[in-house]
C-alpha positions in Angstrom: 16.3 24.9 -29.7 12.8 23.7 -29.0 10.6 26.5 -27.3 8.7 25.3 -24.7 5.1 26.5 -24.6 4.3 28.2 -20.8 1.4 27.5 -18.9 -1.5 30.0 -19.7 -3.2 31.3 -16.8 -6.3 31.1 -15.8 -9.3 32.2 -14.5 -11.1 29.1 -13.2 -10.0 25.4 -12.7 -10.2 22.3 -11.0 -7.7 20.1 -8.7 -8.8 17.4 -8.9 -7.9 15.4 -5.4 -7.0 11.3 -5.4 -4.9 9.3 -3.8 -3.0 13.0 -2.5 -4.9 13.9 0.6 -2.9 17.2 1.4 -2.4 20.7 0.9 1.2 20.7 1.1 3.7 20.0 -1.2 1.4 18.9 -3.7 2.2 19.1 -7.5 -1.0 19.6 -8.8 -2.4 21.6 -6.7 0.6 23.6 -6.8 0.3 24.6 -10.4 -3.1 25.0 -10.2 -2.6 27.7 -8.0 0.2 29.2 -9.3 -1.1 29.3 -12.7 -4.9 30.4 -11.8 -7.0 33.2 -10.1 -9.5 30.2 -8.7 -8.8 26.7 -7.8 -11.8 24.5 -7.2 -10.6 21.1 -4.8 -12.4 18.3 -5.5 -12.6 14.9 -4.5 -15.0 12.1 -5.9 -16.0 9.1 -4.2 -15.6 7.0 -7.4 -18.5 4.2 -7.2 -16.5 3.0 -9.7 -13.9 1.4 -7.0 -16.5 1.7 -4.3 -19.5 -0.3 -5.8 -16.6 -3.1 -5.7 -15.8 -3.5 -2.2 -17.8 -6.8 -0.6 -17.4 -5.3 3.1 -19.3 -2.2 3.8 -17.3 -1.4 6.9 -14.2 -0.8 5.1 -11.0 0.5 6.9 -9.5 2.5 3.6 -13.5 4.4 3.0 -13.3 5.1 6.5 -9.3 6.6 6.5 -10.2 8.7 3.5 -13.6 10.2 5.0 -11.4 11.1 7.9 -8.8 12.9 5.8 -11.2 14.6 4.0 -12.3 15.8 6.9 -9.4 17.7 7.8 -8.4 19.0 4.3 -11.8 20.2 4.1 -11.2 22.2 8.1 -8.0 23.5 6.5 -9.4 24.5 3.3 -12.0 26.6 5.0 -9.4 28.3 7.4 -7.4 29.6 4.1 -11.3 30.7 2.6 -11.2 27.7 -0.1 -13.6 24.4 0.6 -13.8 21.2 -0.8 -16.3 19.8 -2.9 -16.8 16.1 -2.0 -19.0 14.3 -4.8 -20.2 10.5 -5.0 -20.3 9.1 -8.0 -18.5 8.4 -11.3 -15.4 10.5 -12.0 -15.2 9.8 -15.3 -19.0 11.3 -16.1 -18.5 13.6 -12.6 -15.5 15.7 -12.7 -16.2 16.8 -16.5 -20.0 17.4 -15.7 -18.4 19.6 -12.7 -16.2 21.3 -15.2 -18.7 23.0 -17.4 -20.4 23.5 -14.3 -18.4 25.2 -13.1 -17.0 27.0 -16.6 -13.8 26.3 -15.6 -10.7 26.1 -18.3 -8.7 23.4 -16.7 -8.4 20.3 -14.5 -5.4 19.5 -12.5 -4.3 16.2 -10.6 -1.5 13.9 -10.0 -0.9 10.9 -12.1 -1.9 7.3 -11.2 0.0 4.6 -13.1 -2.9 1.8 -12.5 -4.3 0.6 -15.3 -7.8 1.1 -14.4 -7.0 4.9 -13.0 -5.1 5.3 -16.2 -8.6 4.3 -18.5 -10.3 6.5 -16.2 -7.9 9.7 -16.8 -7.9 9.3 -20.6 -11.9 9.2 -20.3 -12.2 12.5 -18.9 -9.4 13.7 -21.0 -11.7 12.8 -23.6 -14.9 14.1 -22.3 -13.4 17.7 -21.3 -12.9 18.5 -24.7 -11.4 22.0 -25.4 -11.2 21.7 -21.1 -7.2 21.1 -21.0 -6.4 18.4 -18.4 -2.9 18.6 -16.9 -1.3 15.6 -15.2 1.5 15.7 -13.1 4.2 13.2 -11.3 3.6 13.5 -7.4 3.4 10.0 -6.0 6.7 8.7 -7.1 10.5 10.6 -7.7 10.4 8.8 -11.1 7.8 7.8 -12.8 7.2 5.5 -15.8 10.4 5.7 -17.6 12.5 8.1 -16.2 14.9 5.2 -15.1 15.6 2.8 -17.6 18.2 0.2 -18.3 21.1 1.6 -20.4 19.7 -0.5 -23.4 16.3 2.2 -23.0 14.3 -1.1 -21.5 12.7 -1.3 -18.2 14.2 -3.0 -14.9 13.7 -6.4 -14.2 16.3 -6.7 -11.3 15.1 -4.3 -8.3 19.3 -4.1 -7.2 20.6 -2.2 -10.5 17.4 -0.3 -10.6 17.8 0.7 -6.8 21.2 1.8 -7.9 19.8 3.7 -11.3 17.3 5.6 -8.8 20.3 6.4 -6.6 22.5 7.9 -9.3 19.8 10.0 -10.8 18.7 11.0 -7.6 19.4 15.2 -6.6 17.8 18.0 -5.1 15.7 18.9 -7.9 13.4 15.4 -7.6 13.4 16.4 -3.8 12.7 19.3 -4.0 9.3 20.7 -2.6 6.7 22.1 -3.8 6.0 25.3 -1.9 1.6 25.1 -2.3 1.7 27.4 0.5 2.7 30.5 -1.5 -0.3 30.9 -3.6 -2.6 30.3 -1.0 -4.7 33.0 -1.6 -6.2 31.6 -4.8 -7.9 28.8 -3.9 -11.7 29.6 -4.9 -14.3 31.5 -1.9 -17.1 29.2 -1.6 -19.7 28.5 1.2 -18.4 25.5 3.0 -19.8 22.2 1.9 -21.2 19.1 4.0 -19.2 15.8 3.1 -21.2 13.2 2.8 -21.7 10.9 5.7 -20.2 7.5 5.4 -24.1 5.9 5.7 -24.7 7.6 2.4 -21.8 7.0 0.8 -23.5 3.2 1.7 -20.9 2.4 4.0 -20.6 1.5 8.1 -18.0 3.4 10.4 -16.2 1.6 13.4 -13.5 -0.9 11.7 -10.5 1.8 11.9 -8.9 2.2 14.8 -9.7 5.6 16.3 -6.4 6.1 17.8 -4.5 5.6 14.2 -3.4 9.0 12.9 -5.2 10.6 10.2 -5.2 13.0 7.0 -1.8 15.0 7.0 -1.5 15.7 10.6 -1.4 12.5 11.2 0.9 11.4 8.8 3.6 14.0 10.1 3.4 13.3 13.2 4.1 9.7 12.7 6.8 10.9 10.5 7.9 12.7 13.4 8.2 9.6 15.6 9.8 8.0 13.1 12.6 10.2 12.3 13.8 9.9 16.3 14.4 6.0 15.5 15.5 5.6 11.8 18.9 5.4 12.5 17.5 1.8 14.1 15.7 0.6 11.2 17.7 -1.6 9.9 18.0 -3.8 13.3 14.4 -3.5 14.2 12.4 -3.5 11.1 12.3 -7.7 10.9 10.6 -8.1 14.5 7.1 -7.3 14.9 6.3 -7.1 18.5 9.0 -4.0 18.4 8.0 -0.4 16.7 10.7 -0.7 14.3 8.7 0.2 11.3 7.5 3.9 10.2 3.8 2.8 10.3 3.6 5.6 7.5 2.3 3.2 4.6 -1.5 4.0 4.6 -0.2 8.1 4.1 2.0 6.9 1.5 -0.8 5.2 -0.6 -3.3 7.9 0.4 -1.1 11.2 -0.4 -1.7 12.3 3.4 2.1 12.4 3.0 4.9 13.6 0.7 7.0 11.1 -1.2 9.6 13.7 -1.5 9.7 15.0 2.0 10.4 11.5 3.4 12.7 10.5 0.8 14.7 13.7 0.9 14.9 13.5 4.8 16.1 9.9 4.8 18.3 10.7 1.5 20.1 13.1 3.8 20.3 11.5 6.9 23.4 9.6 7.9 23.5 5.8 8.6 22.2 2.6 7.7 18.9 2.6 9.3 17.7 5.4 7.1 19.4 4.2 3.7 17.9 1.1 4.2 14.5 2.5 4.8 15.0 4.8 1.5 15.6 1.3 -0.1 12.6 0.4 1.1 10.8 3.7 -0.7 12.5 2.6 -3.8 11.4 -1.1 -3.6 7.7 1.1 -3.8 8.7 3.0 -6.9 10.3 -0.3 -8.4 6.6 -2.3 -8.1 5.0 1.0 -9.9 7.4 1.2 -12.3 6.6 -2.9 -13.3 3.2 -2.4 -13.1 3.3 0.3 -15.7 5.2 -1.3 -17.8 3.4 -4.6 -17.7 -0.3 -4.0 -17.0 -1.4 -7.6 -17.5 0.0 -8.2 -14.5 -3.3 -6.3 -12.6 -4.6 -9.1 -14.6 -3.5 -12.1 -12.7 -0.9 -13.2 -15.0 2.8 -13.9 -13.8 5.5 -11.9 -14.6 7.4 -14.7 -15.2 5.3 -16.5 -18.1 6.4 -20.7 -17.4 4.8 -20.4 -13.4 1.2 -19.5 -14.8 1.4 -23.4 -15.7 1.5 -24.8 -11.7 -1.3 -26.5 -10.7 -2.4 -25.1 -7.3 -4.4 -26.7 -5.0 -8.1 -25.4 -4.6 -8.4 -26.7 -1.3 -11.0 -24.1 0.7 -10.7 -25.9 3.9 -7.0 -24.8 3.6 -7.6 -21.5 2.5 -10.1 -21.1 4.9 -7.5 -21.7 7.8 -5.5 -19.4 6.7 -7.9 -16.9 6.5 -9.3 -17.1 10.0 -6.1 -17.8 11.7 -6.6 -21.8 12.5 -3.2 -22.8 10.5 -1.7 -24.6 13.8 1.2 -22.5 13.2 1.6 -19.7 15.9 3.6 -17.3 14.0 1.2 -17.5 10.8 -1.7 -17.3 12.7 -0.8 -13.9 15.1 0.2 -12.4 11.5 -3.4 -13.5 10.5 -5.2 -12.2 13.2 -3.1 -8.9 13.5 -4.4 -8.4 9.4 -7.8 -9.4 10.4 -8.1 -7.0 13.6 -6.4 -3.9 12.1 -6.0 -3.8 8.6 -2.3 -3.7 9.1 0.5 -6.8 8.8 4.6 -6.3 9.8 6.1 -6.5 6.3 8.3 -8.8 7.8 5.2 -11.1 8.2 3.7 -10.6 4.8 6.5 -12.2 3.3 6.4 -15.2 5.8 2.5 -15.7 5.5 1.8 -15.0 2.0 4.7 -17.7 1.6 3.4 -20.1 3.7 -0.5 -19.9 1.9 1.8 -20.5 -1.6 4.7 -23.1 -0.7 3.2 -25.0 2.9 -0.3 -25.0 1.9 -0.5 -24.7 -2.1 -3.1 -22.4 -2.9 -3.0 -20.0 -5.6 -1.3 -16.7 -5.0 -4.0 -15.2 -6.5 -6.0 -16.5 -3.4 -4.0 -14.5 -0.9 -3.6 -11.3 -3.3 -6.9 -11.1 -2.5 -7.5 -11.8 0.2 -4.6 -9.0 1.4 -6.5 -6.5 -1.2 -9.5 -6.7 0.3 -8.4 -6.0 4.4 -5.3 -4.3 4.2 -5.4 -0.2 5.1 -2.3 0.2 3.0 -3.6 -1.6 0.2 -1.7 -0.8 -2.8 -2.2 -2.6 -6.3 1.1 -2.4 -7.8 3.1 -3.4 -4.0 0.6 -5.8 -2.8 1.2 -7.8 -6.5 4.8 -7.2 -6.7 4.5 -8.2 -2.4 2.6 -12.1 -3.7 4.7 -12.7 -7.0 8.0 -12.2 -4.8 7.1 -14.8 -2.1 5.4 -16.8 -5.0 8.9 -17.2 -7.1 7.0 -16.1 -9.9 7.7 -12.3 -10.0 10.3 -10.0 -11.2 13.1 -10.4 -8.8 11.6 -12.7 -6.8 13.2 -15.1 -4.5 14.1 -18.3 -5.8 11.6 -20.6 -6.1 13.7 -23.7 -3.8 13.8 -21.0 -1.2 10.9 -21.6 1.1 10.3 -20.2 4.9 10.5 -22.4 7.4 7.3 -20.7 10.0 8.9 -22.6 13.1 12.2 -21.1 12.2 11.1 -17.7 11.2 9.1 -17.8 14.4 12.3 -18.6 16.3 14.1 -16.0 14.7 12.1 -12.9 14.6 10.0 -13.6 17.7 11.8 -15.2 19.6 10.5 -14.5 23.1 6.7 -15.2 21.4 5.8 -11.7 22.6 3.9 -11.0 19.3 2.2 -14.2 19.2 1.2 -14.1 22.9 0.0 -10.4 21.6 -2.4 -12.0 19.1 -3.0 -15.2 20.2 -3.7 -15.3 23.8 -5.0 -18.8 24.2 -1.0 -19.6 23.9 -0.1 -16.6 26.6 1.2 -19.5 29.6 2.6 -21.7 26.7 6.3 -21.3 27.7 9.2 -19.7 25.6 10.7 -23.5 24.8 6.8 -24.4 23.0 5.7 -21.2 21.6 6.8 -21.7 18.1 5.6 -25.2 17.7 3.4 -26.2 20.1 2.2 -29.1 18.9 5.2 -30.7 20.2 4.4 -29.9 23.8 3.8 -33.0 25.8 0.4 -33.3 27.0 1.2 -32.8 30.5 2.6 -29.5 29.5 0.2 -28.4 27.5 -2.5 -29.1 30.8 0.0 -27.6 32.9 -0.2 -23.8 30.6 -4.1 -24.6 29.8 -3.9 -25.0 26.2 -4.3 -28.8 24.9 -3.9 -28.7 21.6 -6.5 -29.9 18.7 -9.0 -28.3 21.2 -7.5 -24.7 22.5 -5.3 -24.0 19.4 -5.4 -25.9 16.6 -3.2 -29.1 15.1 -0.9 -27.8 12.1 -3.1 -28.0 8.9 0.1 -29.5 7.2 3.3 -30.9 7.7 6.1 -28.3 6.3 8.8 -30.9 5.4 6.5 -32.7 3.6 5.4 -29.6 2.0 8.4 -28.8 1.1 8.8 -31.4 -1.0 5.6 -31.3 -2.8 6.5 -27.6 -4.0 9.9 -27.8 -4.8 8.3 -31.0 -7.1 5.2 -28.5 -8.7 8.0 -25.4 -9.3 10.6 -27.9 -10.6 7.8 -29.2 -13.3 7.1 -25.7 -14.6 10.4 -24.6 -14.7 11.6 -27.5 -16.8 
């Protein structure tokens, strides 16, 4: 039998802190503890991601400063701190090593392709340093489930039931950080860096969202008293049917395992559909690993990198800034562009409508979404596009194409969430609010909103939409 070599102590190391903003249940930092007499945390602001972002008031720099914030409070009530750094990780956290004269970094995997450069650079530069990476943002990573051929998933509904099967306590199970305390390294407490020297302006988050860990659990919290709902209110955004936990999920302020064990255990439909919902996460990761070109643009499915998109700005534009003449389209616009948060329920509706009403580029709205969404997430936010776009694994079929009126009708259907958003359309009544460029004109003085002037025309017809794209998908496909 093989002999498994066991984790040497020792004296000094790092934990290195990412995308895992949390002191609890937290598998790096747990063996770092466990298997040292001083743990160093350490976060770099990576100007490596940051020298990229074109808005300098940016929701996510802002919802990480805020977390730090508080991991750094705790830190200093259990006699560690937290050493917040600004610049590159790859040259900073081995320079901070030998620093240091530590024997080892710890951190959690990240399966992006960039993140996964990164980590084999420092690997590199640590040298006789050891680096140990471990699984904490998923229950299975990279290939832990594969096809029974040893291939990876391309269907998310055998995967999902894969996931299931393999599923037990052991992946749930916690790890207890809170044991081993007592060696996190004594240090004076550190100053974070304010967000004007990081180069960046505060104010775009909402200062009433939730953040760092307390945050996330008491969300959790509020969530937990109405899972057993999810499944009927999670399509209708002017309802809190959602968990609103996704920004904690892609920043670590919260445990994958502690949400997906509590929902793995809990009776009913509303919380196995949410842990679906978990799984559709891991299923976009697991893709993304397996096929890094696709952080490159390219389709998974190889014949829809032929369609010729329109380039139209003016379009694009419209969507952008909400002026699509379609109500439904246009709240989900506004609600992205006001607080870095869209109902998943819309993303699919919107992110369909820029592809198969308007026929720009996926890419376009990909973007677009990457570049204001709190929650951003690479390996989702693609898998999110290339589903609506017909040209991802899984996706839905390419001939299927959301009607806005209808799905406006359906999933709104007293127009409280457009009224919410849009509130040049707040008298237009319950019969109009969907489409109201069919008002008559004396209806539309009688509510105050003529439209072309107080709410724009639609930017396109969707029947004949319709017709162009199933005509552009039908000539790649053939």
């Amino acid at each position: 039998m093989k002999q498994i070599n066991p984790m040497p102590h020792y004296s000094r190391t790092i934990c290195w802190f990412r995308r895992d903003l949390r002191l609890h249940d937290h598998a790096a930092l747990y063996h770092a503890l466990k298997n040292s007499e001083a743990v160093h945390c350490v976060f770099v602001f990576d100007t490596d991601i940051l020298d990229a972002l074109p808005d300098k008031q940016d929701r996510r720099v802002e919802f990480i400063w805020h977390s730090l914030n508080e991991l750094q409070a705790r830190l200093q009530q259990l006699g560690g701190t937290l050493r917040v750094l600004h610049g590159k990780a790859q040259v900073l956290i081995p320079q901070l090593a030998r620093e240091l004269d530590v024997q080892a970094v710890f951190c959690n995997r990240d399966y992006e392709p960039e993140a996964r450069l990164r980590d084999r650079t420092v690997k590199q530069a640590l040298g006789d340093i050891a680096f140990h990476p471990y699984k904490d943002q998923v229950i299975f990573e990279e290939s832990e489930i594969l096809t029974g051929a040893g291939k990876p998933y391309s269907v998310f509904t055998p995967y999902k039931n894969a996931w299931l099967k393999k599923l037990d306590s052991f992946y749930l199970r916690a790890y207890p950080t809170e044991r081993y305390f007592s060696s996190f390294a004594r240090g004076a407490a550190t100053v974070l860096p304010t967000l004007a020297s990081l180069g960046f302006i505060p104010g775009k988050l909402d200062s009433a969202y939730p953040v760092g860990e307390s945050g996330a659990e008491k969300l959790f919290d509020d969530f937990i008293g109405r899972i057993s709902q999810y499944h009927e209110t999670r399509n209708f955004p002017s309802v809190q049917g959602v968990s609103c936990l996704s920004a904690h999920l892609r920043f670590g302020t919260i445990s994958i395992r502690s949400v997906a064990s509590d929902a793995h255990h809990t009776e009913g439909t509303g919380a196995q559909t949410w842990l679906a919902e978990l799984i559709w996460r891991e299923f976009y990761q697991m893709l993304l690993f397996h096929h890094p070109h696709l952080a490159q643009g390219l389709t998974f499915k190889p014949q829809f990198n032929l369609i010729e998109f329109s380039d139209d700005q003016e379009k694009f534009a419209a969507w952008c800034e909400a002026r699509t003449g379609y109500p439904l389209i246009d709240a989900a616009m506004r609600q992205l562009n006001q607080t870095g948060y869209m109902h998943n329920r819309l993303r699919m509706v919107a992110a369909s409508f820029l592809v198969k009403d308007l026929h720009i580029d996926w890419r376009w709205g990909e973007r677009y979404f990457a570049g204001h969404l709190l929650d951003f997430d690479l390996a989702a936010n693609n898998g999110g596009w290339q589903w609506a776009a017909s040209t991802g694994c899984d996706a839905q079929p390419w001939f299927r194409i959301f009607n806005p009126v209808t799905q406006s009708e359906k999933f709104d259907a007293d127009g409280k969430f457009i009224r919410r958003y849009l509130p040049e359309l707040a008298l237009c009544p319950d019969k109009w609010i969907h489409a109201p460029w069919l008002m008559p004109a004396a209806e539309q003085k009688r509510c105050g909103v003529m439209i072309g002037r107080d709410y724009p025309s639609p930017v396109v017809d969707h029947a004949t939409a319709r017709i162009r794209t199933l005509a552009m998908y039908q000539a790649a496909s053939s």
